[in-house]
C-alpha positions in Angstrom: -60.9 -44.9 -16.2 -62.2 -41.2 -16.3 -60.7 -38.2 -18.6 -57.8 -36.4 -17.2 -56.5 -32.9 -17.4 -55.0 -33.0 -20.3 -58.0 -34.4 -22.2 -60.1 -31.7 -20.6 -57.9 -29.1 -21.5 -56.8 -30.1 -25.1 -60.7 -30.0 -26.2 -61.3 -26.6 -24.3 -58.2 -25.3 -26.4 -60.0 -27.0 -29.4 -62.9 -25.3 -29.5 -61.7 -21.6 -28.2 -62.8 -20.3 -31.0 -66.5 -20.6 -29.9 -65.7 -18.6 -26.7 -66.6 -19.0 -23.6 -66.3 -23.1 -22.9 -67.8 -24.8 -19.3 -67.4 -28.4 -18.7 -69.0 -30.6 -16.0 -67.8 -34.2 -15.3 -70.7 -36.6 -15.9 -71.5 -39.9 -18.2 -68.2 -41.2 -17.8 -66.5 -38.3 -19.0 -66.2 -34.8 -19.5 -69.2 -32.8 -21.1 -68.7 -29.5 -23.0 -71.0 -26.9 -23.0 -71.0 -23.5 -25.2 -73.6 -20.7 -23.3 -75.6 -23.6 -21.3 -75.6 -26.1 -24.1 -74.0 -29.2 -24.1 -72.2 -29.6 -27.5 -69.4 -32.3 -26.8 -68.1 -35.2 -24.8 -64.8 -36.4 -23.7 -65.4 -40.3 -23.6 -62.4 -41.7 -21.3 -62.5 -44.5 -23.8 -63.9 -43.1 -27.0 -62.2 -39.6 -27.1 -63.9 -36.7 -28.2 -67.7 -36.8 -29.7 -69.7 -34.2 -30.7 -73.3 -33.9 -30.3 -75.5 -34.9 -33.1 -79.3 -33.6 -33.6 -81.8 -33.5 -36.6 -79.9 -32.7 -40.1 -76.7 -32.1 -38.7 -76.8 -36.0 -38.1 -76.8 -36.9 -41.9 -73.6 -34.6 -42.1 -71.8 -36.2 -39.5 -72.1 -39.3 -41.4 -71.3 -37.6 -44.6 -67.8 -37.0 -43.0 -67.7 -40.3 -41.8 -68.5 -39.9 -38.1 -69.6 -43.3 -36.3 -72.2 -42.9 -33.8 -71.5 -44.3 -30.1 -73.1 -46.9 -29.5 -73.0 -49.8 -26.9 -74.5 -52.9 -25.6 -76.8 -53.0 -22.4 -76.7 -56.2 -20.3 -79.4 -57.6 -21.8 -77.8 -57.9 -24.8 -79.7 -55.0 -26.5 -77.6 -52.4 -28.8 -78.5 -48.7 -27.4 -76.7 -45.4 -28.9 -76.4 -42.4 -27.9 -76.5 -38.8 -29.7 -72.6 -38.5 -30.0 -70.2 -39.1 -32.9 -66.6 -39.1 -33.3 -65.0 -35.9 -34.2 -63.4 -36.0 -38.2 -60.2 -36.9 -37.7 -59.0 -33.6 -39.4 -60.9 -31.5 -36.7 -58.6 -32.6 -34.2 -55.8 -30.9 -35.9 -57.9 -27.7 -36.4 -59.2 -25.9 -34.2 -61.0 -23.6 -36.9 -62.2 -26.6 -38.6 -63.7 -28.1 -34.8 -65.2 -25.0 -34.3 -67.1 -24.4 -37.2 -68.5 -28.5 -36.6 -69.2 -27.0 -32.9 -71.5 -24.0 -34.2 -72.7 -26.2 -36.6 -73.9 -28.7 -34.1 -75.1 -25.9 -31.8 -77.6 -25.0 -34.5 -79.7 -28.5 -34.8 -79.3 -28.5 -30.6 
């Protein structure tokens, strides 16, 4: 299954408030990028997951962000640096874009 239009275009509306917002379809979705760094995902199954890095980490999991995670084919757990978006960011797009710059900092 891959992310559609309207996915791509709800998160780019989400986070206008950075700016200027590119996205490139790659690791089975749709990656967002703020000035040539990649900040967020668009999982077709997960939904939206924002980049996680150094400090910013313990703060996602403050607001109680899960981390995506999956399991290889040899039965092996592996994550990646992702994390679901606080469910009240996805109401707010002041609120997602102040997570967005935040992110962008530790990145």
């Amino acid at each position: 299954m891959s992310v559609t239009d309207e996915e791509g275009a709800f998160a780019r509306e989400l986070f206008a408030g950075l700016g200027d917002i590119t996205t490139r379809k790659m690791m089975g979705g749709l990656c967002l990028y703020h000035e040539g760094t990649i900040f967020a995902i668009v999982h077709s199954d997960l939904g939206l997951m924002i980049k996680g890095a150094g400090a910013f980490i313990d703060r996602l999991e403050d607001m109680g962000c899960t981390r995506w995670t999956y399991t290889r084919d040899n039965g092996k757990t592996a994550s990646m640096p992702y994390w679901t978006m606080p469910s009240t960011a996805l109401d707010d797009p002041e609120e997602a874009a102040a997570i967005a710059r935040e992110a962008l900092r530790y990145l």
